[in-house]
Phi, psi and omega in degrees: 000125168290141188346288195297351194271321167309315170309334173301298187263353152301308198297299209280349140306326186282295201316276155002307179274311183291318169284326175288320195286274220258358169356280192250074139080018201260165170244159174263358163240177164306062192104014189067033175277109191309148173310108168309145149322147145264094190322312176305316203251045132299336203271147187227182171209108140304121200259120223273143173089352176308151160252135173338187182050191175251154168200182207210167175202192178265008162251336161200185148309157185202096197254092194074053157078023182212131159288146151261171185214108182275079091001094166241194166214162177239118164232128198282104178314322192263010171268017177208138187303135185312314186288358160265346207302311206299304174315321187294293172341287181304329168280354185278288204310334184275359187237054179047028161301171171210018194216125181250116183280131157215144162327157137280063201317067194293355169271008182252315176282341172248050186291326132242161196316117165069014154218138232246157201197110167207074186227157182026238190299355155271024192250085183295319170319319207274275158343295242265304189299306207295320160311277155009267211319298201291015162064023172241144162315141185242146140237123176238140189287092146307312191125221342310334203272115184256315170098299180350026158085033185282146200258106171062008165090010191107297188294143190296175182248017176296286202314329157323321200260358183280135157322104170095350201247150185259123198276177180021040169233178170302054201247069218324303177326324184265017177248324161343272192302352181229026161256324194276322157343277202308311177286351175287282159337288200305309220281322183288343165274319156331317172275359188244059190001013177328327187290166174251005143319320203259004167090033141302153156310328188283124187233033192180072172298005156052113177233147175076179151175154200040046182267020178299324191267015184235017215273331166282341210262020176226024194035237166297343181249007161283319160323311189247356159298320199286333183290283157020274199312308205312296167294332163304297195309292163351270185303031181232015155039020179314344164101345193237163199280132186274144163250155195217149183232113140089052166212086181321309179259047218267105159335133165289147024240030157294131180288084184337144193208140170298165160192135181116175204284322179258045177300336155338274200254011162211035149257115171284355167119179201268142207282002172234156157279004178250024164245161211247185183248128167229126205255114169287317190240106131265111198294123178272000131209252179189119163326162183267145144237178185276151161132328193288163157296143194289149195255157139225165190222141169327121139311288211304326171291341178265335156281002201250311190293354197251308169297306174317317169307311195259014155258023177195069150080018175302163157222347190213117177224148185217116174265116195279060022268141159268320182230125177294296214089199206198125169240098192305167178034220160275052204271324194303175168256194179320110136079010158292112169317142155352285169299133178242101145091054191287000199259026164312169181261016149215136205269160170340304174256033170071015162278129168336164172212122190262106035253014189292278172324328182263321191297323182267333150343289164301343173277314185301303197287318153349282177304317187291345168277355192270333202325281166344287192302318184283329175247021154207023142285161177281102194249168192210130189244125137302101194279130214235017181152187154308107184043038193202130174211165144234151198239117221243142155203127199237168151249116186308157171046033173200176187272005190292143188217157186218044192275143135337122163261103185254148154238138177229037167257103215311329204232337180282104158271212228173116160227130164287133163252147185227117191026053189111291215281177206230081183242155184245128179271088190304164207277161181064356194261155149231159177242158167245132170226117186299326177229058174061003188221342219244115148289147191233312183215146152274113174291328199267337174223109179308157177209356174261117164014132093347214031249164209247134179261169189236142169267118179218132175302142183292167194261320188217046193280330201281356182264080145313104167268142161252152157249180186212172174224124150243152209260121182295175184266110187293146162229036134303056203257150182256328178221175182239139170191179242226339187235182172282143166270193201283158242226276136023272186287333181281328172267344159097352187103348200278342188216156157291349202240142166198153189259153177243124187204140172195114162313136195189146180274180169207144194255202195271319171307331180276004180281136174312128144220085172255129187308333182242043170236126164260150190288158206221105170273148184234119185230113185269150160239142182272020203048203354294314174188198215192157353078050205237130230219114193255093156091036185088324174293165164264124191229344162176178127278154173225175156176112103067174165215107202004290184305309177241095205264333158339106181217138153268122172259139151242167168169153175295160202212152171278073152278153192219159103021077189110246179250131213240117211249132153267116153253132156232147186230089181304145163206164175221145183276039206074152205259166208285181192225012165195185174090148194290173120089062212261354203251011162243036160268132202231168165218211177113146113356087164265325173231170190195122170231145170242127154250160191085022174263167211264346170255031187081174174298107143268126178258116113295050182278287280215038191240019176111112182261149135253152186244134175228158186257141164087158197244164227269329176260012163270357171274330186304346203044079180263345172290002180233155193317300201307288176307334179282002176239029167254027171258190167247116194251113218266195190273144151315167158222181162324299193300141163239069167327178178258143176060061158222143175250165191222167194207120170215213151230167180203138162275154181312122167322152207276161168068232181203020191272170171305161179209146196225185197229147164228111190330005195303149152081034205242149172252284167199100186208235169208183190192130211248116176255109205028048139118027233177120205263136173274008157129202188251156175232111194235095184255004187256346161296095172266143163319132169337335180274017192072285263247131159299147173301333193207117169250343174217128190250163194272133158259115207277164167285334178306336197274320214269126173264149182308341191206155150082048193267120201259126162260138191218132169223144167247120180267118190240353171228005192120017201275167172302043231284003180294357162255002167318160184212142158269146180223136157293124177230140198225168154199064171291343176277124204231148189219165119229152179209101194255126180255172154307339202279336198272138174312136135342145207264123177309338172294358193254033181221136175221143173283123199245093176051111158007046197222148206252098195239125159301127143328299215233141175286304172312109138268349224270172202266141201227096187279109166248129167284108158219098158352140137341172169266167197047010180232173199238174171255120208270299204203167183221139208250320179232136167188140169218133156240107184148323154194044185321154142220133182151195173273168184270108162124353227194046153295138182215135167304188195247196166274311205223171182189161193261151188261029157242044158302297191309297187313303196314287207310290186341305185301334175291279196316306198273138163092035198207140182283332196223179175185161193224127154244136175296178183225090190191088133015301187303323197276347193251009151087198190283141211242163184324130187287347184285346194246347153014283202271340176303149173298114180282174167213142189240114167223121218248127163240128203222152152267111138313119163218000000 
């Protein structure tokens, strides 16, 4: 082989290992900073007399003989392609977790009765192991009924069908099956030694969940079901202790566990004083459904919610998402969007989200300088004012000390005095001082990075040919019954779709007659939503809503003189995922009427159905290489029918960031990358806001081959696809906005025997930038010192401002991967006199490329 061929195929390996390693655009640190020491995390509290493995009392967990502070997250294996879980792991461990959370999916591992499936996004073993290597703790939800906005809630829809049977009650069928589950699981974790009895990760399991809020509607068989559950777990001996969530009475010896944003203060607490407190779900926003508005939830609120826990006896908080996803194919439940929780502190497409990660990063290092005082101290609240408190935790006869500062005055800050010392409390906050005299942290003033994401179109992903299929009207049916049949048993879960059709005459007496009255078919449903097709024409859609999957569509129709054909073409947005008695919810056509006719309202519900399940080119699998070429696939035209599918090819987008597809002028469907569907696309539901809920869907990079990449969309109401696009997504855009006003960053502090030791002599506040990895700060778009306001993309001057802002930062800053600018009047020269005595602020907006 020659040199250059060898340089070649080095080149084209190196290339090769860095896109499977960084695929969508992840860095291996948080924004490429390297890791600080963690002072703390050394530090231990022993428990005398332990035995290995966990075991809990009321004040924490106690894990191989030592309390903990638990910091997890929850990220769901099967919302990310398997070849990211290790990078997700590692920005969680980087964003000071020390615990990673996930559900069991049983409708992904039993998709039908008694055969079993843990390969790929379901290789819960794998997941479980990779947590292991990275030396952090696992918690796992069994179940089985997960809820998670999950297709049925987890359970499979084989289960519908057992004779007699009732999900989640005293109900023998459903405790057979979801006993014969549970134990299959544990026993299959058992053998891969996984528990941290067996020296595993796993240090905390979960059966059942929220069934407190479906738990009267089964009366006397909720009761002695939740008893049930209880021993059952138990007696599967697993070694680490079960918890039950947002279930007040959780039999001993299970541990009652929050769920919601504030459990500081609306968790009454654990129902024996000899369980410790654990918060399962803190939401870092709130999942989507389609129709909705975008969710969001404060950093500064989720920090204020982490400290208020853990001052007031937490031992375990878990954020409910730490990495959102994606739920490919049909996996979401009812009318849940595509995108799960992008506004997690890692985002849909595993990029950091700045500053919701690096602020709690700093409240966890934070918290972790507290360690000693909170798991072997006394605590005591002080009232330092009028909605201003402290929250004290000593260890008697020594100096270790720990306080809270809350201001809980929503518009008001505040400054205080506390043992001497002098502190300013932002409206809402709490600050930390590890050893009673030092702030370290603030929930309300960030000193960690920002960034803003960005969309760009690909250069040269986009030379779309598109083709089209469109799907005939069936006259074919596989079965008949006298009514529509129920939606649900007819398709079994296997589609979204299924056709309805039936026939019935009308004579020239039954025609209106009046020349401008046309006949009006009325079709109530139980949803999700319709298709409705009069005699071969298209004549409208309807559908249903999260809140309200019921729905009527009526509209006028070209009815004739003789024999007269209905096509409906049913579809559901996935099944619903919560609420008692879940294994009696139906959807489907329940009635069908014609109005406006000269012989009255005729119901045809009851003249004869025929049914077909699915539609003709997902069974051909025309959205795979193979399956697209037993169709004939025609030219675009003008016309965009309804039920037509498009087909085009694209080469892998340049470079190695994530890539997401954006639906314009798209209606409603789903959509296939070589053969592997990212999920339902619903753009024509719009939000209160005008807007679709969702406009750009993930492509994972694992889907994508260098050339030729086969795209398939099934189009259900009509849309254009000649403005679909590929986009590139980054969060190159990087900010920071640091006042004089701000603490020192808790990374410049490590905890000594329960003592408070400076890194560093520099305390004073700082703004720091740090690039993606392998990128530079190309140019600063913004700087200001002095009285700045916005966002990271969305910055505005003040009344004053020093006019070498921009020149100062440039100098720190361009052509440098990271940069530290003091936040310090010396650097920023003479500054406007109306603004003399204000407090500065530094706000920096710089590009990586």
């Amino acid at each position: 082989m020659s040199i250059s061929k060898r340089i070649l195929l080095v080149t084209f390996l190196s290339t090769l290992l860095i896109a499977s390693r960084f695929a969508q655009g992840n860095n291996t640190t948080d924004g490429g900073e390297e890791e600080e020491e963690d002072g703390s995390a050394d530090e231990e509290v022993k428990v005398a007399n332990a035995n290995t493995g966990v075991t809990y009392d009321g004040r924490s967990l106690i894990i191989n003989g030592k309390r903990e502070l638990v910091f997890s997250g929850s990220i769901h294996y099967p919302r990310c392609p398997p070849e990211y879980w290790e990078d997700l792991i590692g920005k969680a461990k980087r964003g000071g977790l020390n615990a990673i959370e996930t559900y069991v999916f049983w409708n992904g591992h039993e998709p039908e009765k008694g055969k079993y499936y843990f390969e790929g996004d379901y290789d819960l073993i794998k997941f479980i192991k990779l947590i292991h290597k990275h030396k952090m703790f696992a918690i796992v939800r069994f179940g089985p009924f997960v809820q998670a906005e999950w297709n049925h809630g987890g359970l499979p829809y084989w289960l519908r069908e057992v004779p007699g049977i009732i999900f989640r009650s005293d109900n023998e069928p459903f405790k057979h099956y979801m006993k014969k589950f549970v134990t299959m699981i544990v026993d299959k974790l058992k053998g891969e030694k996984l528990f941290a009895s067996q020296g595993g990760p796993i240090i905390v399991a979960q059966i059942e969940n929220e069934y407190n809020t479906i738990q009267l509607a089964f009366r006397e068989k909720g009761e002695s079901y939740i008893q049930w559950v209880a021993k059952t777990a138990v007696d599967m001996n697993i070694g680490v202790p079960w918890m039950m969530c947002k279930q007040k009475d959780a039999p001993d010896p299970i541990i009652n566990s929050c769920n919601g944003r504030h459990c500081g203060d609306t968790f009454v607490g654990p129902n024996k004083p000899n369980k410790p407190y654990l918060w399962t779900e803190n939401w870092t926003a709130q999942y989507r459904v389609f129709g909705d508005p975008p969710s969001q939830r404060s950093t500064e609120d989720l920090a204020y919610s982490i400290l208020r826990w853990f001052s007031k006896n937490g031992t375990l908080a878990n954020y409910y998402m730490y990495y959102g996803g994606t739920n490919y194919n049909r996996t979401s439940a009812a009318f849940v969007s595509t995108r799960y929780y992008d506004e997690a502190p890692i985002d849909e497409y595993a990029l950091i989200r700045e500053p919701k990660h690096g602020h709690l990063k700093d409240a966890h290092r934070a918290v972790s300088l507290c360690k000693k005082a909170l798991l072997s101290g006394t605590p005591l609240v002080e009232k330092l004012g009028p909605k201003l408190e402290a929250r004290v935790w000593q260890v008697p006869d020594t100096a270790i000390c720990a306080a809270f500062l809350a201001n809980n005055d929503t518009s008001t800050p505040a400054t205080v005095r506390f043992k001497g010392g002098e502190y300013y409390l932002p409206a809402n906050s709490i600050s930390v001082l590890p050893d009673c005299k030092t702030m370290v942290y603030s929930s309300h003033l960030i000193t960690a990075q920002h960034n803003s994401r960005n969309m760009e179109r690909s250069k040269v992903a986009n030379n779309f040919e598109w083709k089209m299929y469109k799907e005939s009207l069936p006259t074919q049916f596989k079965n008949k019954a006298n009514q529509p049949v129920e939606f649900y048993y007819l398709t079994k879960d296997i589609t979204d779709y299924a056709w309805y059709s039936t026939t019935f005459p009308l004579s020239e007496r039954d025609m209106p007659l009046k020349k401008d009255v046309r006949p009006i078919i009325r079709i109530a449903s139980e949803g999700h939503g319709i298709y409705v097709f009069v005699n071969g024409e298209y004549i409208g859609f309807g559908h249903g809503s999260k809140v309200e999957k019921n729905f009527v569509f009526q509209r006028d129709a070209n009815f004739k003189t003789g024999k007269n054909t209905i096509h409906l073409l049913c579809y559901t947005v996935g099944f619903h995922d919560s609420g008692a008695y879940l294994e009696r919810r139906y959807a489907g056509p329940r009635s069908v009427t014609i109005l406006g006719l000269n012989t009255g309202t005729v119901d045809i519900s009851m003249i004869g159905w025929e049914t077909l399940v699915g539609i003709e080119g997902e069974k051909k699998q025309i959205y795979t290489e193979k399956g697209s070429q037993s169709v004939h696939w025609a030219t675009l035209t003008g016309d965009k029918p309804p039920i037509t599918w498009y087909k085009a090819y694209f080469d892998a987008p340049e470079g190695n960031n994530p890539i997401a597809i954006r639906m314009t002028n798209m209606g409603k469907g789903m959509v296939w990358i070589n053969g592997r569907s990212i999920g339902r696309y619903w753009m024509s539901y719009l939000s209160a806001l005008k807007q679709p809920t969702q406009s750009e869907y993930h492509i994972p990079r694992t889907y994508i081959k260098p050339e030729k990449n086969l795209i398939v969309v099934f189009e259900e109401e009509g849309g254009n696809p000649m403005e679909i696009e590929i986009v590139l997504v980054d969060r190159n855009t990087i900010c920071s906005l640091v006042s004089e006003k701000h603490t020192p960053s808790p990374r410049l502090f490590k905890s000594v025997n329960g003592n408070l030791r400076a890194k560093s002599n520099e305390l004073k506040p700082k703004a720091k930038l740090v690039c993606p990895k392998e990128k530079k700060i190309v140019s600063v778009d913004f700087a200001s010192f002095g009285d700045p306001y916005g966002t990271c993309g969305n910055f505005f001057f003040g009344n004053c401002t020093s006019t070498v802002s921009k020149q100062v930062v440039e100098k720190f800053c361009l052509g440098k991967p990271d940069c530290t600018v003091p936040v310090d009047k010396g650097h920023f020269g003479g500054q406007n006199d109306a603004c003399s005595n204000l407090k500065k602020k530094l706000a920096v907006q710089a590009q990586c490329g």
